[in-house]
Residue, then its C-alpha position, 0 to 999 in steps of 0.5 A: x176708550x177714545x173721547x168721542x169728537x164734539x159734534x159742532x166743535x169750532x162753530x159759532x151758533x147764534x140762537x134767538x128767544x134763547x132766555x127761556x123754554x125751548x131757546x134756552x134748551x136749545x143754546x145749552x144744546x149747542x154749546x155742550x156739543x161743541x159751539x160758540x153761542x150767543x143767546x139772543x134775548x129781546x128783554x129777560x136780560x137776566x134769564x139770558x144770563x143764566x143760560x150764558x152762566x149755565x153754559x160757561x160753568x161747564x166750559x162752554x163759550x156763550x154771551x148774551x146779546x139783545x136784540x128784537x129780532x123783528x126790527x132791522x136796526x137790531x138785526x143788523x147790531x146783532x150780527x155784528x156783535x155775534x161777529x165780533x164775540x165769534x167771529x164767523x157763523x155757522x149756525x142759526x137757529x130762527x126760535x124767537x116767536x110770539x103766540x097771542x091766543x084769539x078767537x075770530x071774533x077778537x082778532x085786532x091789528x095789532x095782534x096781527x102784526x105782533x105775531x107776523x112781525x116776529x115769527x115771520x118777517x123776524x125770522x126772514x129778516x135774520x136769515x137775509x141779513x146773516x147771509x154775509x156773516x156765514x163762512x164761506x163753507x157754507x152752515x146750517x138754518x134752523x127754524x122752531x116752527x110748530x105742530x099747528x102748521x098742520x093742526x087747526x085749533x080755536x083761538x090759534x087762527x093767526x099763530x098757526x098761521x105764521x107757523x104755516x108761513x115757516x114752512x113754506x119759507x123754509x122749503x124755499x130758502x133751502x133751495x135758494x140757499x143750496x148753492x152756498x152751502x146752506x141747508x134750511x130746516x124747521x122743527x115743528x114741535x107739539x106741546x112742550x112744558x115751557x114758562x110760555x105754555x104754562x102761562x098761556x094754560x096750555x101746560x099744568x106743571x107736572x102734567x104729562x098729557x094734554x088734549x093735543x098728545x103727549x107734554x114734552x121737554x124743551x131738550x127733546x126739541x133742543x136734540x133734534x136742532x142739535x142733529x140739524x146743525x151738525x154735518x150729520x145732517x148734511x143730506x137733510x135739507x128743505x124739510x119739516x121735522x114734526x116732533x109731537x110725541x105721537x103719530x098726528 
């Protein structure tokens, strides 16, 4: 039987907040179809280790660059380290993102900005600035969004509303970016079992339901990256892939 081609075979990935949880899953992803990865970490050096040791004891290609992704400076220091491990990218993956839980009463500045800083202007940030250090040939953006673009829940009234904001910019960056070849898109995921939701109390482990739908894997959202970075996915552009389990 013929082996069957790698999918992202002589790609070069940089994937942000990839130490733990869905980032984690989804540089492991990336790197058994083919890709060269860098794991972007902002302060769990050993976490992000472990995903690169995870990675290269299978054969696969990764290093472990820091980074916090909502201060320029560091953008910048990222892509040109990614540049000089991989040379060129072609795919990046928007995961990093922060959620600090607080009712109307309870929101401060600070809690504000935490979250807008990173899972916003972080994200925008990144994107404009990896323009140059794409091929030529053009790539693949992906942004980890989330179900409460759409959901309306207590406490989540700032958090949902930077993941609306995903959306929005990802429909607008696909379309400013279709004439060099780079196609935009945002997973949006329901409730996935990972150390953040299970410390935020989201999530009990071994649970397999919550309150919001079914509880699933952070590799059920690493798959759905994966198709969207691939030129499989290359008549897919500008859109919003909500991944909850169930029918919302």
């Amino acid at each position: 039987m013929p082996i069957p081609s790698l999918k992202l075979a002589d790609k070069t990935a940089l994937v942000t907040g990839a130490s733990k949880g869905i980032g984690a899953a989804i540089a492991k992803a990336l790197a058994a179809e083919g890709a060269a990865v860098v794991v972007n970490y902002a302060s769990s050096r050993d976490a992000a280790d472990r995903v690169v040791n995870e990675i290269t004891l299978v054969g696969g290609r990764a290093v472990a660059i820091q980074g916090d992704v909502s201060k320029k400076a560091d953008i910048d220091r990222l892509l040109v380290e990614t540049q000089k491990a991989f040379g060129p990218l072609d795919i990046l993956v928007n995961n990093a993102g922060i959620y600090l839980p607080a009712p109307v009463g309870s929101i401060t500045e600070e809690n504000f900005h935490r979250q807008f800083d990173l899972n916003v202007l972080g994200l925008v940030l990144l994107s404009q600035e990896a323009l140059p250090y794409f091929r030529a040939a053009g790539g693949s953006i992906v942004n980890v969004s989330s179900v409460v673009a759409r959901l309306s829940l207590p406490g989540l009234a700032v958090y949902s509303a930077t993941k609306a904001a995903v959306d929005s910019v990802t429909r607008t960056f696909a379309r400013e970016l279709a004439p060099k070849k780079i196609r935009v898109n945002a997973v949006n995921p329901g409730i996935i079992a990972t150390e953040g939701t299970h410390s935020a109390g989201f999530v009990e482990k071994g649970q397999e339901a919550s309150p919001l739908g079914p509880v699933g894997k952070p590799e059920a959202i690493a798959s759905i990256v994966t198709f969207l970075a691939s030129d499989e996915a290359r008549w897919i552009n500008g859109e919003t892939h909500f991944a909850t389990g169930e029918i919302l």
